[in-house]
C-alpha positions as CSV (number, residue, x, y, z in Angstrom):
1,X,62.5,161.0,-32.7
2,X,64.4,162.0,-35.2
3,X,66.5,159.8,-38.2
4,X,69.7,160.6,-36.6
5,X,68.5,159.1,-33.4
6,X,66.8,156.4,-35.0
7,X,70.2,155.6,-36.8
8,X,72.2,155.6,-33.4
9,X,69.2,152.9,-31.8
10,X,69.3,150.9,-34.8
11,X,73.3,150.9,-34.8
12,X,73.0,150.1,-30.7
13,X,70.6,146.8,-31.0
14,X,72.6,145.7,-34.1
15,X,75.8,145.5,-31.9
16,X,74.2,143.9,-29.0
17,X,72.1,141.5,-31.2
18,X,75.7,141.0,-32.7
19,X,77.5,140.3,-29.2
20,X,74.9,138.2,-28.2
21,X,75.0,135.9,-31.0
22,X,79.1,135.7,-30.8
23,X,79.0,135.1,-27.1
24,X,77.0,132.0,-28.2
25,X,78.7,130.7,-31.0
26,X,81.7,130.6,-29.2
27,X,80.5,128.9,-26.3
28,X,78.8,126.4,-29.0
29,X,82.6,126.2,-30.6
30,X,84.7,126.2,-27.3
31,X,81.7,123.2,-26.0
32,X,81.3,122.6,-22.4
33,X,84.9,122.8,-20.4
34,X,85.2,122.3,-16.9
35,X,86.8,121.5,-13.6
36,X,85.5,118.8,-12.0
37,X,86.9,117.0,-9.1
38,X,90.4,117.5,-10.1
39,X,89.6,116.3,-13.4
40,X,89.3,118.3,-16.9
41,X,86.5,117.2,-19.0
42,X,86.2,117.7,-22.7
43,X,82.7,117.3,-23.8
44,X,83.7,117.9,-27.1
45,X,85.9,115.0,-27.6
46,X,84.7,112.9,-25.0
47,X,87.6,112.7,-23.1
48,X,89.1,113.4,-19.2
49,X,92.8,113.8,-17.3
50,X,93.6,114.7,-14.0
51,X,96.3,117.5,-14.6
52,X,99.0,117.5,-12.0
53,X,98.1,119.6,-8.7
54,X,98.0,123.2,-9.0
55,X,98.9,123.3,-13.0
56,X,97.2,126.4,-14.5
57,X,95.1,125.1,-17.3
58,X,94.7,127.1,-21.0
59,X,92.8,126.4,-23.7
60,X,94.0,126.8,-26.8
61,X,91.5,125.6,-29.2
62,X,88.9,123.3,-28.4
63,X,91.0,120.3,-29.8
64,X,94.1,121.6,-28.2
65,X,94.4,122.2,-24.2
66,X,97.8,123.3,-21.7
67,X,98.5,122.5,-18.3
68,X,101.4,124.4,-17.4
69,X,103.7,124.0,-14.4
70,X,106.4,125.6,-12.9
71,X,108.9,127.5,-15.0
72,X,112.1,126.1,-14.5
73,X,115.1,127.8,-16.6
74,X,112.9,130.1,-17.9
75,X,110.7,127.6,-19.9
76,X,107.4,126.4,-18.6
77,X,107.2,122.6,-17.8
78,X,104.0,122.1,-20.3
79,X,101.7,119.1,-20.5
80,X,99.6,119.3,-23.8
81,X,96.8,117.3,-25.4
82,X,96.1,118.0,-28.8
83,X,93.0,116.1,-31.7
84,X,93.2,116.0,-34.9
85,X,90.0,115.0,-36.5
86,X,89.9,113.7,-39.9
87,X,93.0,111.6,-40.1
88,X,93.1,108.8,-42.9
89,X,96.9,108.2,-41.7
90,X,97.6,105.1,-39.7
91,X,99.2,105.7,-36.6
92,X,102.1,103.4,-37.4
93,X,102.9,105.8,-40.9
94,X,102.4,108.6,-38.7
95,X,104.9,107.8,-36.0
96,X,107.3,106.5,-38.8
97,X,107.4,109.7,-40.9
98,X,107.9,111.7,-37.7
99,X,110.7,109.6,-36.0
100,X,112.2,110.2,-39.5
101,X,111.7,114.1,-39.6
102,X,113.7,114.4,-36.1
103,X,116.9,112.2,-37.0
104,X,116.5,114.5,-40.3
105,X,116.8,117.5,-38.3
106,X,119.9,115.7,-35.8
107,X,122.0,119.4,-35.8
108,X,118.8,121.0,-33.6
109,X,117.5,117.5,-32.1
110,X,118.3,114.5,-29.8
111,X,116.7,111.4,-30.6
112,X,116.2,109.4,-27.6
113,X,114.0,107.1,-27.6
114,X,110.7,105.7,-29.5
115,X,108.4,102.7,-28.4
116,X,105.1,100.9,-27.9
117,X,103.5,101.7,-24.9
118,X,99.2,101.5,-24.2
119,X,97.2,104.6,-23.0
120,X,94.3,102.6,-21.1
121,X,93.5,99.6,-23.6
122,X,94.8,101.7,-26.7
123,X,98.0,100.8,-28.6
124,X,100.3,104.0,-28.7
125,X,103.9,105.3,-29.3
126,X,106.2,107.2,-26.8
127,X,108.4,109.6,-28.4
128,X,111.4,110.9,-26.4
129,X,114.0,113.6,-27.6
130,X,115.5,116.7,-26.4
131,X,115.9,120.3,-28.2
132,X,119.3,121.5,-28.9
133,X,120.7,124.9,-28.9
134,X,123.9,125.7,-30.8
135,X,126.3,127.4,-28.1
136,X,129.4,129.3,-29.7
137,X,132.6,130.8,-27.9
138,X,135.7,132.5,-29.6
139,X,137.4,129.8,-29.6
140,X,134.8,126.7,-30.1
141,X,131.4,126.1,-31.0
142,X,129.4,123.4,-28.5
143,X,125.6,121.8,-28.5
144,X,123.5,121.2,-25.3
145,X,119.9,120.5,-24.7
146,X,117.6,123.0,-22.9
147,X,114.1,121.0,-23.3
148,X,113.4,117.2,-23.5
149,X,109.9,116.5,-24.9
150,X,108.3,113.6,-24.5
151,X,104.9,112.5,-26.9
152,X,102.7,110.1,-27.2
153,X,100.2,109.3,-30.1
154,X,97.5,107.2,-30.4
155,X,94.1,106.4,-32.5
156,X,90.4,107.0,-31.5
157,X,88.0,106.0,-34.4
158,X,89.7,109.0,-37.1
159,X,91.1,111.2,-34.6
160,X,94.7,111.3,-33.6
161,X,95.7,112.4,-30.2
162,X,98.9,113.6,-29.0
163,X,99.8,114.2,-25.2
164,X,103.4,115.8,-24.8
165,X,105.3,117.1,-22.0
166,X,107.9,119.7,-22.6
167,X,110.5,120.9,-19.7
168,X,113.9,122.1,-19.3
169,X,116.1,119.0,-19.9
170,X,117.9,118.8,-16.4
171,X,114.2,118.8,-14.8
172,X,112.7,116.2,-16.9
173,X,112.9,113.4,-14.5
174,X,111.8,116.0,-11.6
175,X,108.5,116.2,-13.0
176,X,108.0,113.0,-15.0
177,X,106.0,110.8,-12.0
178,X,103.4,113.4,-11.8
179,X,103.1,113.7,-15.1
180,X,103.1,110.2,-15.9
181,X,100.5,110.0,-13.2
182,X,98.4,112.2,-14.8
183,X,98.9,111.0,-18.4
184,X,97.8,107.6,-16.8
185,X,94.4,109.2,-15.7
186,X,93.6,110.0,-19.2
187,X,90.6,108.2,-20.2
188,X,87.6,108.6,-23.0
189,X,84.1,109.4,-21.5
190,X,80.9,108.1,-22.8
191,X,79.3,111.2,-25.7
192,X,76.8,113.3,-24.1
């Protein structure tokens, strides 16, 4: 065999040593996903949620998932749930200093609504406001809302969840029992 040869074999079993090892590490990032049931289970963070019926499902990151529904007005209706680990923050600052960044930002936001609720037995805020689009004519400029966003945070140990739900404003109501249904599902499964 000659060194050229031996070159290209060596170059060949590096790569697919190479793929074989990133195939695994990403499965060991991304953990164990699935579908079960109707349910979506996070190993990773312990947690499960029935996503309303027929939503496609994306994963982002393995702390951040999407269930996204019909696209009305050309925005998806979107169901997140996001972790962050690592938080030193209490929830209370946390919800303070954001209610606080939105009536900062009035020109491009709604404020509409914040207030205790529980998700399971676990204190947590609900967050309500719209997006706002500046509109202009010749003769006047206007605002009006094209999403509504609601979020809600709460505490596990040091990590800080956030489920929001994001749809075109005149369809929020339209799709807020499922969703609520399904935000209602949300509960944290035992470590494996």
């Amino acid at each position: 065999m000659s060194n050229t040869n031996k070159i290209f074999l060596i170059v060949i079993i590096v790569f697919m040593v190479a793929g074989c090892a990133s195939v695994f590490v990403l499965d060991r990032i991304r953990g164990t996903v699935s579908l079960v049931n109707g349910k979506y289970i996070n190993e990773q963070y312990s947690f499960e949620i029935t996503p309303p019926p027929a939503w496609k499902i994306k994963e982002v990151a393995e702390n951040y998932v999407m269930f996204y529904g019909p696209k009305e007005k050309d925005l998806n209706t979107i169901l997140t749930i996001s972790i962050k680990d690592n938080v030193t923050e209490d929830l209370d600052s946390y919800v303070n200093s954001k209610k606080s960044r939105l009536i900062n930002d009035l020109e491009y936001k709604e404020f509409i609504s914040l207030r205790k609720t529980k998700i399971g037995d676990m204190q947590a805020y609900e967050l309500v406001y719209a997006n706002i689009a500046k509109k202009e004519s010749a003769s006047k400029k206007w605002y009006e809302p094209f999403n509504k966003h609601k979020e809600l945070f709460f505490m596990k140990d040091d990590k800080r969840l956030r489920i929001t739900y994001v749809v075109a404003y005149s369809k929020y109501e339209t799709y807020l029992p499922i969703v609520d249904k399904s935000i209602k599902s949300f509960r944290f499964t035992p470590a494996r």
